[in-house]
N, C-alpha and C positions, 0 to 999 in steps of 0.2 A: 567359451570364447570371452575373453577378455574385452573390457569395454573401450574404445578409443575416444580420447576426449574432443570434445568441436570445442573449438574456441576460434573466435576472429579477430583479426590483428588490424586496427588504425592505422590512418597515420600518424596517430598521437598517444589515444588514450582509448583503452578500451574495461569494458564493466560486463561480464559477462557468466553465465554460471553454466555448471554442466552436473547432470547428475550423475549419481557415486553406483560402482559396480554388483552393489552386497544385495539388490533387491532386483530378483526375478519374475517375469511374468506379472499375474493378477496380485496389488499389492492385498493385503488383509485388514479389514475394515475395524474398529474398534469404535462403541459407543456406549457414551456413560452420560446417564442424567443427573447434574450437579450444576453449583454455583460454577466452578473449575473444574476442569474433568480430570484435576489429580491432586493428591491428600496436602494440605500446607505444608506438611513436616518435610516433606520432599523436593518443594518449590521455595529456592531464601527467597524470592520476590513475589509472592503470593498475593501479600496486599497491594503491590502495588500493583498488581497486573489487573487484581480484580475491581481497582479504582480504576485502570486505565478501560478496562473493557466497558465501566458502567460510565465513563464521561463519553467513549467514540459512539458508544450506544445513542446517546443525547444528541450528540454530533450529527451522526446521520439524519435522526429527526429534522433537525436544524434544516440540511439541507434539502431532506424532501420537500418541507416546508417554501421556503427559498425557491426550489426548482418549480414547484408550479405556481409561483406568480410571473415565473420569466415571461412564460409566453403571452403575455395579456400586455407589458410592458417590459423594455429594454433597461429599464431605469437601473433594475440592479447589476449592468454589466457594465465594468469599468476596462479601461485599459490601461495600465503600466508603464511606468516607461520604457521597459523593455519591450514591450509592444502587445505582451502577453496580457490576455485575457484573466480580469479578479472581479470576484462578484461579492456582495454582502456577505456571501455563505462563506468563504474564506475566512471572509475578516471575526463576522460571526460563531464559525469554529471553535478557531485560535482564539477569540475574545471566552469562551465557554470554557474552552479544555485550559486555559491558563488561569483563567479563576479557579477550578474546580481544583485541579491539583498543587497550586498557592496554600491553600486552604490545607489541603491532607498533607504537603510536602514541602514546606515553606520553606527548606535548607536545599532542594534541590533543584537546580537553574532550568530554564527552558530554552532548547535553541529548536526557533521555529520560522518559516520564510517568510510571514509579513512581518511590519509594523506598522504605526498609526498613520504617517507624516500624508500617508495620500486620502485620509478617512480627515482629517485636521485639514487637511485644503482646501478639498469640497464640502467641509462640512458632511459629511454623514456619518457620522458616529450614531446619528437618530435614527437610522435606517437601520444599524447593524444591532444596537440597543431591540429596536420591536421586535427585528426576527429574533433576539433570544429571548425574550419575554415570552411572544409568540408558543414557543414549546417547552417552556418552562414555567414548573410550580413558584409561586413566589418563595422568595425566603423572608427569613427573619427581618431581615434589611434590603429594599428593593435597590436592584443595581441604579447605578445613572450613566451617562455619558463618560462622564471622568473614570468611573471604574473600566466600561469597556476597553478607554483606551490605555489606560495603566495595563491594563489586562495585556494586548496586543501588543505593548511594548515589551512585557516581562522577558517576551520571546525575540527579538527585534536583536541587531545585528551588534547595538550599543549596552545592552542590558547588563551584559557579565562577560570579564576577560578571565580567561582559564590559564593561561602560563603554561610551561609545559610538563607537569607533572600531572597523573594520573589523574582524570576525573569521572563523577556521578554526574549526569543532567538527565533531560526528556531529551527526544528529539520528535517534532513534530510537522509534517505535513499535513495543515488542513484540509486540502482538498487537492490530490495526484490526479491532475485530467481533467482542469478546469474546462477545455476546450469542449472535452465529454461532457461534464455537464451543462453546458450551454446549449448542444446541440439537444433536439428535439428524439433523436433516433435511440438506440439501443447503447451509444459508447458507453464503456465504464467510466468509472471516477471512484478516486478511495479516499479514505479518511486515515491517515495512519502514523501512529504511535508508537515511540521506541522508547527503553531504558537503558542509557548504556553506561557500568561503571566500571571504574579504572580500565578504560580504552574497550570494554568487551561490550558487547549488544547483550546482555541476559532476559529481556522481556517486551515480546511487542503483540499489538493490536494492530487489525486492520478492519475499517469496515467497508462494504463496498454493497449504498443500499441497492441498486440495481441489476444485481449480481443474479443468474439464473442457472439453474441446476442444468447441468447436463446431460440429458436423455437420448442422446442418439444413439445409446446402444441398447436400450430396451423396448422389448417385443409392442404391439398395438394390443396385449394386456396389461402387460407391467403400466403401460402409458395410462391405461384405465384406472387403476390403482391410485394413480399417482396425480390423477386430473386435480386434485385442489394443489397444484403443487408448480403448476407448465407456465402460471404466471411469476415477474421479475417479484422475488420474494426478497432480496439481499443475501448479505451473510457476513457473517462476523468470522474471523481468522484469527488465533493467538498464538502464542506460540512462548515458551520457558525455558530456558538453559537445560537440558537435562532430562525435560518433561514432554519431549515431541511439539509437533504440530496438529491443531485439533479449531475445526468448523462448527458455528449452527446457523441455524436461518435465524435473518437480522428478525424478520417479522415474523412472529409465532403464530401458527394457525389454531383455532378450538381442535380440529379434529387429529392433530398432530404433536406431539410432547416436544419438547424443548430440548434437544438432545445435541451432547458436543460428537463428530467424528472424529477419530486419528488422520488425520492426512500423511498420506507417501508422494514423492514424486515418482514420477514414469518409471517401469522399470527397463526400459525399449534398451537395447546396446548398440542395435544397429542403424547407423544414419540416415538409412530408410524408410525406418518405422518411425523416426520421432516425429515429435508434431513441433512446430518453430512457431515462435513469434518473433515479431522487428516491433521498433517503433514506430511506428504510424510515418514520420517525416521520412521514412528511410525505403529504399528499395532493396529486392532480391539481388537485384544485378549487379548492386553498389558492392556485394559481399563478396570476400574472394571462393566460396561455399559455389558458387551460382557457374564458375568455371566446372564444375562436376556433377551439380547436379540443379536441376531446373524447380520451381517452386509452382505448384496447383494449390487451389483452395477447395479442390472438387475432393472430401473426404471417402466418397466410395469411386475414388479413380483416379491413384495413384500409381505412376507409372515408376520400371525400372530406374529409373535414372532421375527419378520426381522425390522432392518431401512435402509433405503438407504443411501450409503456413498459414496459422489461424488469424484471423480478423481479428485486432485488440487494440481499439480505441481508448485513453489516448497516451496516458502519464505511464513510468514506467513502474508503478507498484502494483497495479492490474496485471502486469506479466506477472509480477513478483507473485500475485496471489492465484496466477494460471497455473503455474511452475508448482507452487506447493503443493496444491490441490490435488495434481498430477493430470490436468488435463492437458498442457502442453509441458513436452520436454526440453526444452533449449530456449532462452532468451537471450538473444545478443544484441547489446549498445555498441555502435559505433560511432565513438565519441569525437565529435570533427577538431579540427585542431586547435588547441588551445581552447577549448573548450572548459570551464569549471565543472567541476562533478560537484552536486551538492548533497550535502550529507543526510536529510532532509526526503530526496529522492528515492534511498536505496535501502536506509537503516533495517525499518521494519521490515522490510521485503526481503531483507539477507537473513533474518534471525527464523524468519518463518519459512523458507528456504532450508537453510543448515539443517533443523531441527525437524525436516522433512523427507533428512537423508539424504541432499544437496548440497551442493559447493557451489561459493560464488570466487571470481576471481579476477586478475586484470590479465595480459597478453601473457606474462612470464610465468604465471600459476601462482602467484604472490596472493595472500588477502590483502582488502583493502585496509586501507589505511585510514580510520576516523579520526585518528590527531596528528593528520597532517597539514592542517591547519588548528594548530598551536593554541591562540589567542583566540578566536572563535568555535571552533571547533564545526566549521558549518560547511566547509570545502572536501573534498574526498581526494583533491589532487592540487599540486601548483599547477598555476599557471605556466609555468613552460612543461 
């Protein structure tokens, strides 16, 4: 049986992926212990993938870091003026992963969603300086202030105009699911890292420290097995033009090897069996989907005319990294009108996606578009 594609239609704009026909049933697991779990001669972006994985590495430190002083004190959460939720760890991030890749990549641009101007108002560049101190070895030259923010702008919305011919940059999101990380409970949050040249994504990172394996389908032996394992470990996500999608745990255990997995997504065809996620702001009933069929969260009591819709707190690259994994099959954005898609949002989470045997796309089946915004390259859509 042929597979029928879900996609859902805005009334504007919609971002949405479906996975591809060619994988049946149980996908087949692949694991390789290495720096990359595939040969450089194979990977053109080799190096810089394995730079990108060892700064998101640092990255999440950052944020564990960060995450448990929240609850002692509100200090590091800030608000925007967009009204969103930014904390040290953001700025902290981007202040980290745009030194580090400066240094290894100083020809290639960074577009990433802060800048300094609200760290220079309050004054806390000193705040975001200790937290990288904090989890970081000194170097040869200790940072200061002025570098963090030089840093923070490298990526900022003024830094570099790209024209419209073909280009090489990052694309970075500090932290997808600010919200998540603030709250105290289980939501996810990612860290995540794109390379995209002449208009193509060919190499991205994600990390997501809070990220937990999912056991609901193994026996109360296997669970046995597996007990140094049942707590949030993280997990790093890569992904290479050419070279798949491939996993390991962010935090390495003694009794456990350092091992990258092949990721597939779901091989489910029928709309019954897939598993969905929304974005947290959105409901089932918002969906034109929910005319057909009704949405439980009850995994062992799914009815005829039911699909199961996983809980996935907050930003939309924790779907991206659900979707790859192959623990949920369908992530649909219903992007409200006139809404901006940023590029930022989606990058990594489309590459590790594709390269998972997945397709992302808008209403018409079109990919997206990264230079459609021209001059910045930080937009995924106009404004109208």
């Amino acid at each position: 049986m042929d597979m029928v594609p879900v996609v859902v239609r805005s009334a504007s704009h919609v971002s949405a992926y479906r996975y591809l026909d060619h994988r049946h049933g149980t996908s087949p697991r692949f694991q390789v212990r290495a720096k990359l779990p595939f040969e450089q001669q194979d990977a053109k972006y080799y190096q810089h993938l394995e730079a990108a994985v060892h700064v998101v590495q640092r990255a999440c430190r950052l944020c564990l870091h960060v995450k448990s002083s929240l609850f002692s004190t509100d200090a590091n959460v800030h608000q925007k003026n967009d009204q969103t939720p930014v904390t040290v760890a953001d700025f902290g991030v981007q202040a980290l992963i745009s030194f580090e890749l400066n240094k290894l990549f100083p020809s290639i641009p960074l577009v990433a969603e802060e800048d300094s101007a609200y760290l220079r108002s309050r004054n806390l560049a000193g705040s975001v300086l200790d937290a990288i101190t904090a989890i970081d070895s000194p170097t040869s030259k200790p940072l200061t202030q002025d570098d963090v923010l030089e840093a923070i702008d490298r990526g900022g919305k003024d830094a570099f105009l790209f024209g419209s011919e073909p280009a090489t940059y990052w694309v970075l999101d500090p932290i997808d699911g600010t919200r998540g990380f603030v709250k105290a409970g289980k939501a996810l949050y990612v860290v995540g890292l794109a390379l995209v040249v002449e208009g193509e994504i060919v190499a991205g990172v994600m990390g997501c420290p809070n990220w937990q394996e999912d056991f609901s389908k193994k026996s109360p032996t296997e669970l046995e097995e597996v007990a140094d394992m049942l707590s949030p470990s993280g997990t790093i996500m890569i992904a290479h033009i050419g070279c798949g999608t491939w996993t390991k745990r962010l935090n390495s255990m003694p009794k456990l090897p350092s091992v990258w997995t092949r990721c597939f997504v779901d091989g489910s065809n029928l709309v019954q069996k897939a598993h969905f996620c929304i974005p947290d702001s959105q409901t089932w009933e918002s969906l034109p989907l929910s005319s057909s069929f009704n949405a439980t969260n009850n995994v062992d009591d799914v009815g005829d005319n039911q699909v199961l819709l996983l809980a996935a707190c907050c930003g939309s690259l924790c779907k991206y990294l659900m979707v790859a994994s192959g623990r949920a099959s369908v992530f649909i954005l219903r992007a409200k009108e006139k809404t901006i898609i940023k590029a930022w949002d989606h990058a990594v989470g489309m590459i590790c996606v594709h390269e998972a045997g997945g397709k992302i796309t808008d209403w018409s089946g079109s990919e997206i578009d990264l230079a459609a915004d021209q001059a910045g390259r930080r937009d995924q859509n106009d404004q109208q």
